[in-house]
C-alpha positions as CSV (number, residue, x, y, z in Angstrom):
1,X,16.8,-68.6,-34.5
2,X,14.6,-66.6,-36.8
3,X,16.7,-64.7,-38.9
4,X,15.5,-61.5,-41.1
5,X,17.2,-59.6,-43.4
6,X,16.7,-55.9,-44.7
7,X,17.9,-56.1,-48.5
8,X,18.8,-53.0,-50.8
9,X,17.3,-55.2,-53.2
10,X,15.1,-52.2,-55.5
11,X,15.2,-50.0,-52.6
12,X,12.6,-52.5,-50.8
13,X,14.2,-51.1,-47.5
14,X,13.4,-47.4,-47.9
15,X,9.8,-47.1,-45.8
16,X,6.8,-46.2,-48.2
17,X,3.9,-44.3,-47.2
18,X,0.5,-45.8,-46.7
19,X,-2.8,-43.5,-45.8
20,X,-5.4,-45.4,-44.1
21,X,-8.6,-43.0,-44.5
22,X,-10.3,-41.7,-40.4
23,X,-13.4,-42.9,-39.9
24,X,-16.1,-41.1,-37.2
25,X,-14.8,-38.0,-37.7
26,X,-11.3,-39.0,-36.8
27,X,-7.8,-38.0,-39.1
28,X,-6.3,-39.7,-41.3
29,X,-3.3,-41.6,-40.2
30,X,-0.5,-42.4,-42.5
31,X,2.1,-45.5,-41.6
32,X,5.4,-46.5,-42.9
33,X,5.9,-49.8,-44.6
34,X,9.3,-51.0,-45.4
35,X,9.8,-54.8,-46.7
36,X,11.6,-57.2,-45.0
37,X,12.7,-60.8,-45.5
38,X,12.8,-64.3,-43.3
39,X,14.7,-67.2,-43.5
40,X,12.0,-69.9,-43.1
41,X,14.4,-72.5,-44.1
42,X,13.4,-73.0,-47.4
43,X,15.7,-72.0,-50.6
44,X,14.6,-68.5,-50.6
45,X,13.7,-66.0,-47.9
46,X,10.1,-65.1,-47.8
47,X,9.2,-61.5,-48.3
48,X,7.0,-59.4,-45.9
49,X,6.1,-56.0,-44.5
50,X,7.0,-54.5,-41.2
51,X,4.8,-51.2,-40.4
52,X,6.4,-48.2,-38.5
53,X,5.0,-45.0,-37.0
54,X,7.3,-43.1,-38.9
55,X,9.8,-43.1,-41.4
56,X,12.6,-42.5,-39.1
57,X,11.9,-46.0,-37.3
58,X,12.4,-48.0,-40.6
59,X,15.3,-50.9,-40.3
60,X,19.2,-50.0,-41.8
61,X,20.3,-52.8,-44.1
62,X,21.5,-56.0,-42.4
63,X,20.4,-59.1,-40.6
64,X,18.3,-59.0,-37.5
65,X,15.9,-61.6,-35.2
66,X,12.7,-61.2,-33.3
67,X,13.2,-59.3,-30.0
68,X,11.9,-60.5,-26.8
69,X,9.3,-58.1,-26.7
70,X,7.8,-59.3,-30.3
71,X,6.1,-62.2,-28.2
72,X,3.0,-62.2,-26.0
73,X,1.4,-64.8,-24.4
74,X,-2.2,-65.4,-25.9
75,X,-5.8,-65.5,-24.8
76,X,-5.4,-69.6,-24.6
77,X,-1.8,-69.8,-22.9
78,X,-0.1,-70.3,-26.3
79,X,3.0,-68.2,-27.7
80,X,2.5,-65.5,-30.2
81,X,4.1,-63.0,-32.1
82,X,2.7,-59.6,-30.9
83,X,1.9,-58.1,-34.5
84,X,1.2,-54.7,-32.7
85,X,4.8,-54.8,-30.8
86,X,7.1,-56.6,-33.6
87,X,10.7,-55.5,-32.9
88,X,14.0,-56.5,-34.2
89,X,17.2,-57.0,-32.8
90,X,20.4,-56.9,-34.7
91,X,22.1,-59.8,-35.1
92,X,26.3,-59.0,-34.6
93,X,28.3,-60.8,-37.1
């Protein structure tokens, strides 16, 4: 199991705001980014960003793993991790 943690470390888990300019005439569209950390088994967690639509979708604090629906099935056959779809699941302690 993948596991991923949402740390109060500095506030990384409170979403930040991230503008991406519209192009063709089209708006602006702002995202959410709000850091999260995986347990890839080495000493320390690795630290990356999960996006969200809005702020209100951003993770509490606590430990979660990929959902079932983070994974698609790619152009070749192989497994992948849907980086348009990535949920999280919480993991009950």
């Amino acid at each position: 199991m993948l596991k991923i943690s949402i740390l109060d470390t500095n506030n990384s888990h409170m979403p930040t705001p991230r503008t991406f300019k519209g192009k063709d005439g089209k708006p602006d569209r702002t995202v959410y980014e709000q850091k999260a950390f995986a347990h890839l088994g080495g000493v320390f967690p690795v630290q990356f960003t999960l996006t969200h639509d809005d702020h209100k979708d951003a993770y509490e604090i606590g430990d979660y793993q990929l959902a079932p629906e983070s994974f698609k099935i790619g152009a070749y056959g192989d497994l992948q991790i849907d980086r348009y779809n990535l949920k999280l699941k919480a993991i009950k302690s």
